[in-house]
C-alpha positions in Angstrom: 118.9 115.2 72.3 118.0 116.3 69.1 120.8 119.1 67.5 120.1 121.7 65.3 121.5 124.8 64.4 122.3 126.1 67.6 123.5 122.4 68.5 125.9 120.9 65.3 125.9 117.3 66.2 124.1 113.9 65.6 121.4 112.8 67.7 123.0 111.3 71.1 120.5 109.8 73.3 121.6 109.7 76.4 120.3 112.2 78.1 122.9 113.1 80.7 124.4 114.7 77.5 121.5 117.1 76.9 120.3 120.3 79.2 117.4 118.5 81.3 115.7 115.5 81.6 111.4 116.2 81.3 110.7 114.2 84.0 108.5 116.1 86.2 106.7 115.0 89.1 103.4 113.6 88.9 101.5 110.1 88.5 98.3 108.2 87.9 95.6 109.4 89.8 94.7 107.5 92.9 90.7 107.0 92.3 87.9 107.5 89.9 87.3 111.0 90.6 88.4 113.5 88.2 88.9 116.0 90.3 92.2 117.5 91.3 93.4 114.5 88.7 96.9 116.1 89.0 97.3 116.5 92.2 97.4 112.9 92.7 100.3 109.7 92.5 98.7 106.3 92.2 98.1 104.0 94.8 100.4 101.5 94.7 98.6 98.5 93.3 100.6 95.1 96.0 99.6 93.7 99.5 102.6 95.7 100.9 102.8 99.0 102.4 105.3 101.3 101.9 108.3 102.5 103.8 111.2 104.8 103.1 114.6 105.7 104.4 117.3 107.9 103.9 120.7 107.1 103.9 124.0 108.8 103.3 126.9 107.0 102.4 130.6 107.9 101.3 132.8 106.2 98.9 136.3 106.5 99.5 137.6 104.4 97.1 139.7 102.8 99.9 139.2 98.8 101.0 136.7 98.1 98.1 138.0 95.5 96.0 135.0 95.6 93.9 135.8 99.4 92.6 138.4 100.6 91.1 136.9 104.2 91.6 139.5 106.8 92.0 138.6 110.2 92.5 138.4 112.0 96.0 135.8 110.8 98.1 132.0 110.8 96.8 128.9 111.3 98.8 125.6 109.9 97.8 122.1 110.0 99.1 120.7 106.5 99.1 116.6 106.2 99.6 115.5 102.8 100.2 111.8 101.9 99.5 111.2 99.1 101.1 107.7 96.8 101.8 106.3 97.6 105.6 103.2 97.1 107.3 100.1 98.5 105.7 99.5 101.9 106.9 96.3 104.2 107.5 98.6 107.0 108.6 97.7 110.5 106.5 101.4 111.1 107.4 103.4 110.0 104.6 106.4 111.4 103.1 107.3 114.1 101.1 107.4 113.5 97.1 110.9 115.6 97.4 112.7 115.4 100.7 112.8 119.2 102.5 111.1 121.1 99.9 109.8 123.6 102.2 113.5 124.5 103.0 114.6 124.2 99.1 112.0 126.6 98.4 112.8 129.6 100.7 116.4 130.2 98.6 116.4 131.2 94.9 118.8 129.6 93.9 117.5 126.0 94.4 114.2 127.1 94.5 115.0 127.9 90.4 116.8 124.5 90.0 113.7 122.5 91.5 111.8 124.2 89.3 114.2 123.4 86.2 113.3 119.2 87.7 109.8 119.2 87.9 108.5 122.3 86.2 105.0 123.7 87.3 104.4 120.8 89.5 107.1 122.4 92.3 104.7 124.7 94.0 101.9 121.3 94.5 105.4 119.6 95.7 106.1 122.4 98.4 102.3 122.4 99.5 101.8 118.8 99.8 99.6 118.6 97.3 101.6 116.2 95.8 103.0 113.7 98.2 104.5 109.7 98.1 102.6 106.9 99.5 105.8 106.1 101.3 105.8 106.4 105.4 109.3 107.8 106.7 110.8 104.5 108.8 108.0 103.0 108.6 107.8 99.1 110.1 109.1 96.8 107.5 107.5 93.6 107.4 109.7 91.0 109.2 110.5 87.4 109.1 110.6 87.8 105.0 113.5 88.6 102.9 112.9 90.2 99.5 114.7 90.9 96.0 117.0 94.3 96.0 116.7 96.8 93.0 119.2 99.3 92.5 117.3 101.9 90.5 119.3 105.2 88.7 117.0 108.0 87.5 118.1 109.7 84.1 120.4 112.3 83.7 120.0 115.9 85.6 116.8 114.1 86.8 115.7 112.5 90.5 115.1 109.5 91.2 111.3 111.3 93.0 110.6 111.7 89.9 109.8 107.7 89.8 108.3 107.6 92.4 105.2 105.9 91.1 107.2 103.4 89.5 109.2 102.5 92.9 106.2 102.5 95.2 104.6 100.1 92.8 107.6 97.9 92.8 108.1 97.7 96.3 104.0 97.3 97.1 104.9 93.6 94.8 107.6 92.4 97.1 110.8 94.4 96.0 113.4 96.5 98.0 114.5 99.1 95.7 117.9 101.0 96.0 117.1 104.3 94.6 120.5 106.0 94.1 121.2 110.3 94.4 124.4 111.8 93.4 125.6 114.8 92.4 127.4 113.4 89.2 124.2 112.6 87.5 121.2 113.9 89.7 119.9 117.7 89.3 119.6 117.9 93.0 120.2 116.0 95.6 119.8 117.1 99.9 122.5 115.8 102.1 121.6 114.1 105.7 123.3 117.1 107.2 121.1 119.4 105.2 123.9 120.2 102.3 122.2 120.6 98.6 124.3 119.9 96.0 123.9 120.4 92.7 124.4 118.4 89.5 128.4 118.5 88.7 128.9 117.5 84.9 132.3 116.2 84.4 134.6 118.3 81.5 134.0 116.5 78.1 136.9 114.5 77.1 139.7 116.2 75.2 138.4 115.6 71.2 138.7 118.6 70.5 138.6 117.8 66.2 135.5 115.4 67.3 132.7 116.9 69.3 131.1 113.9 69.6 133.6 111.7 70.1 134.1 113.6 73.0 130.4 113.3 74.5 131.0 109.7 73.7 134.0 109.2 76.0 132.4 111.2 78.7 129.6 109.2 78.7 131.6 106.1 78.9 133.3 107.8 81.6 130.3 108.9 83.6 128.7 105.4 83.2 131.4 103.6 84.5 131.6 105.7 87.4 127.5 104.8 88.1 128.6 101.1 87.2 131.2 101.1 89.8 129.2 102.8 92.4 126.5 99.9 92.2 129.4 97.7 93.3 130.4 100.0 96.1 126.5 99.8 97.1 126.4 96.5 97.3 129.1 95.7 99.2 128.3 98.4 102.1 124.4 97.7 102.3 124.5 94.7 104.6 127.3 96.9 106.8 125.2 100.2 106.9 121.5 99.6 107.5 119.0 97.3 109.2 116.9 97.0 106.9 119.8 94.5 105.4 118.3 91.8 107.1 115.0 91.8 104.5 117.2 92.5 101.5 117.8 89.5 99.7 121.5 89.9 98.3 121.5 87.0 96.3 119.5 88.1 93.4 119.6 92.1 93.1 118.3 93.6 89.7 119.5 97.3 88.3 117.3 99.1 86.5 117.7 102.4 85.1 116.3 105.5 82.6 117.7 107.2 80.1 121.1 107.5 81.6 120.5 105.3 84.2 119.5 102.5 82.1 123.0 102.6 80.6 124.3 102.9 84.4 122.2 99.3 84.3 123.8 97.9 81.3 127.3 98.1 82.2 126.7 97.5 85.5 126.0 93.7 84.2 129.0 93.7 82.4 131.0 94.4 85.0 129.7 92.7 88.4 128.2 89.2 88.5 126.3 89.4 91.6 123.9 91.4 89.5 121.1 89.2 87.7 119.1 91.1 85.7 119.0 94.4 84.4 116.6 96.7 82.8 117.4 100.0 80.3 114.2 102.4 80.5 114.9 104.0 77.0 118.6 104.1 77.2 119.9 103.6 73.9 122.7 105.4 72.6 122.7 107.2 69.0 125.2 106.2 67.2 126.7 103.9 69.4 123.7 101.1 70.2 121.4 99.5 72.8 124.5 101.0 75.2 128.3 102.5 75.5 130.8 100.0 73.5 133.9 99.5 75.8 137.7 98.4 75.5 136.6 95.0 77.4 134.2 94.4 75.2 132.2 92.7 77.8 129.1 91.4 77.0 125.8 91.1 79.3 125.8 87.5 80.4 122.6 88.0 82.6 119.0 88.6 80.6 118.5 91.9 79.9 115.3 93.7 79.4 115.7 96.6 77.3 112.7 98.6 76.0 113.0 101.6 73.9 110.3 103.8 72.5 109.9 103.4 68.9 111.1 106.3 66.6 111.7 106.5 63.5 112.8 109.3 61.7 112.0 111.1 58.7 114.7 112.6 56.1 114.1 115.9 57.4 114.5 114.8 61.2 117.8 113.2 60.0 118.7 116.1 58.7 118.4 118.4 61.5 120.4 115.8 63.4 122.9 116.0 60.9 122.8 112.6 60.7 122.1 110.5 57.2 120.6 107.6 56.6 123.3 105.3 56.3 124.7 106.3 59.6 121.2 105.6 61.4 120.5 102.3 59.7 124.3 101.6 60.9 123.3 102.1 64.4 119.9 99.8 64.2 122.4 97.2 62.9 125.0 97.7 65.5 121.7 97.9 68.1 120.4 94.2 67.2 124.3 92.9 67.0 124.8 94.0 70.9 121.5 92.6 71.9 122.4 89.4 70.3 125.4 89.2 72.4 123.2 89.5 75.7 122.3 86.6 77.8 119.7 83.8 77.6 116.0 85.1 78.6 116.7 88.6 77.4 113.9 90.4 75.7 113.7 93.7 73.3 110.8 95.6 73.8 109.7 98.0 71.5 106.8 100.8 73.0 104.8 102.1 70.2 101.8 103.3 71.8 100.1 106.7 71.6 101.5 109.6 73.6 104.4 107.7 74.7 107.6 109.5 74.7 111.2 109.1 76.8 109.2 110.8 79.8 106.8 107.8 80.0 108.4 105.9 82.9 108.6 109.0 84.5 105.8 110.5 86.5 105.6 113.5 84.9 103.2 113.1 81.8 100.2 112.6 84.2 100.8 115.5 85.4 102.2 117.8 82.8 98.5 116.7 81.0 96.7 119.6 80.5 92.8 117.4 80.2 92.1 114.3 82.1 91.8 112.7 78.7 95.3 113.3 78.0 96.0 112.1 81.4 94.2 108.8 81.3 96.7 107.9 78.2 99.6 109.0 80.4 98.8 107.0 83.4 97.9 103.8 80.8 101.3 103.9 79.4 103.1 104.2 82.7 101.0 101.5 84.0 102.2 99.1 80.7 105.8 100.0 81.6 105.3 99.1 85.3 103.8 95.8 84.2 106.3 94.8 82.1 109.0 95.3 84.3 107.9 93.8 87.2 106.5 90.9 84.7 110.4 90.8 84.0 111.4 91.2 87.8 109.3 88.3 88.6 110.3 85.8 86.0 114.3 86.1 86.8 114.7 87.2 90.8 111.3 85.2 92.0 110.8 82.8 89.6 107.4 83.6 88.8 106.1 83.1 85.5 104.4 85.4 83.7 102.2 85.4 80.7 103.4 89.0 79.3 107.2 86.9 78.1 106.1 83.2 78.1 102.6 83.6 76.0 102.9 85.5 72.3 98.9 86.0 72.4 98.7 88.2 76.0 101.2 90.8 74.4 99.3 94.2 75.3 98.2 96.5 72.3 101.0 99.0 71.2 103.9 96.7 72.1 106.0 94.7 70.5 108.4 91.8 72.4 111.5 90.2 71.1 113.3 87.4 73.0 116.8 87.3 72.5 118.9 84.4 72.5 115.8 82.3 73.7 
């Protein structure tokens, strides 16, 4: 978020602090042909089909010895993508679960068009659908890594879809998590919508943004427990436990999310790898500084679009040098303290902005040129990741971290602690 005059504070970049996350719905487009470029999500490039299921599940703090959440009991739409049988079927799912029905009242009809923007209407009519078939078969006799995935702030996690349909095509079952904390919308099994509840901002009141600070500690340790609660209910609550591999589960996050990600590997040791999708924190770091000062023993990929600011952008965060160069510093002293085979990532590429992992640029693009750049640099992100993925849950190598020389154009990799 960058503040101005109508918002006096420093730059804080997490964006379940700002008013709304650009992450509208879109994606690469799924062939050659230009036409109806936008109308389009891209195919998912694995051997693996597709499948997807809903599933509701409530946290009541009560029997879990792996949270120490405490508030009254907490719904949560759970979506698991998840590889199945290859399918010809022209019936897959919705991009956004009961659109049809969301559109007919105004009131979420207006907040679905606050997510995704002029790509709602192309959501509603199909135009724009997943690759994803509703229950679909999963493939049996195989038990794959688990990703718990958390979208950014005020966001969906739809609007990743691209990303998550690619993952899971490769071999991955991703978690993709929906709550009413952090997510703009989310619909219920029983048909419920509920909006995106922010939590008061702590009581600072001489310090504004002390006080976003501490509620954003407090709203990522809430996602960071949740993960916990996830984990230790998904073998209970679905068969589709039986091709989840338990044993080596990755978070990833953006934005907010990818903070959700980092702590989450602070806290809970069954995790092994976590990614942040652009989740640093200005002027804390890389992520949210705690009282435990726990550090991330597991390697941690975090990637972070490059920026760096002018005097004059400095200025209208009301921020001066000497407080950004602080946080660089304090950035590179919390990544040191990460875990062996973590990498820094920077993203330096044309076009590419905090939206990027997002599906939206493609089709917020306004000419296919603009487009093609759009679906390149969500294609880079997607590689990288699973590159990542793949190296630490499947032990695959791959040349993207292990050879200096096959580092694609406009990024820049830093092991940590190699």
């Amino acid at each position: 978020m960058k503040c101005g005059p109508s918002a006096p504070c420093r730059r804080l970049v997490v964006v379940f602090l700002s008013s709304v996350l650009l992450a509208h719905a879109g994606g690469r487009h799924a062939d050659n042909s230009q036409s109806n470029v936008k109308e389009r999500l891209p195919i998912p490039s694995g051997k693996y089909g597709v499948g997807r299921q809903a599933l509701e599940l409530v946290d009541n703090a009560q029997g879990n010895a792996h949270s120490s959440i405490s508030a009254e009991h907490r719904a949560s739409m759970v979506y698991i993508w998840y590889p199945a049988q290859p399918s010809f079927s022209k019936s897959f799912a919705e991009y956004f679960p009961h659109a049809t029905d969301i559109n007919k009242d105004p009131k979420y009809r207006d907040a679905a068009l606050g997510i995704f923007g002029e790509t709602w209407p192309k959501i509603v009519d199909g135009s724009i659908h997943s690759h994803a078939v509703t229950d679909a078969q999963p493939i049996v006799g195989d038990q794959f890594p688990v990703v718990l995935f958390f979208p950014g702030y005020s966001s969906t996690t739809f609007s990743y879809t691209a990303q998550i349909e690619n993952l899971v095509s490769n071999g991955y079952v991703v978690v993709a998590v929906e709550n009413t904390n952090d997510s703009g919308m989310v619909v219920f099994s029983d048909g419920r919508i509920g909006l995106l509840e922010s939590p008061p901002l702590s009581s600072h009141p001489a310090d504004p943004l002390q006080a976003m600070i501490a509620s954003a500690q407090q709203g990522t340790q809430t996602g960071a427990e949740q993960v916990r609660y996830i984990l230790n209910v998904l073998k209970k609550t679905t068969p589709l436990s039986r091709i989840m591999n338990l044993s080596m589960v990755g978070v990833a996050g953006h934005s907010a999310g990818g903070t959700f990600a980092a702590r989450t590997c602070q806290i809970d040791p069954r995790v092994k790898v976590c990614i942040s999708e652009d989740g640093g924190v200005n002027p804390v770091g890389a992520f949210l500084d705690y009282p435990d000062h726990n550090s991330i023993q597991q390697p941690f990929l975090f990637i972070q679009i490059e920026h760096n600011p002018s005097d004059e952008e400095l200025a209208r965060m009301q921020e001066s040098r000497a407080k950004w160069d602080k946080f660089l510093a304090h950035e590179q002293w919390q990544l040191r303290q990460c875990g062996k085979g973590s990498y820094f990532i920077h993203l330096h590429r044309p076009s590419m902005g905090h939206s990027s992992f997002s599906d939206g640029p493609v089709l917020n693009a306004r000419e296919n040129e603009h487009t093609a750049v759009a679906l390149e640099n969500l294609r880079l992100t997607e590689e990288l990741e699973k590159a990542f993925l793949d190296k630490y849950l499947k032990g695959v190598s791959t040349s993207i971290f292990d050879r200096p020389d096959a580092t694609p154009k406009g990024i820049t990799i830093e092991p940590i602690n190699k």
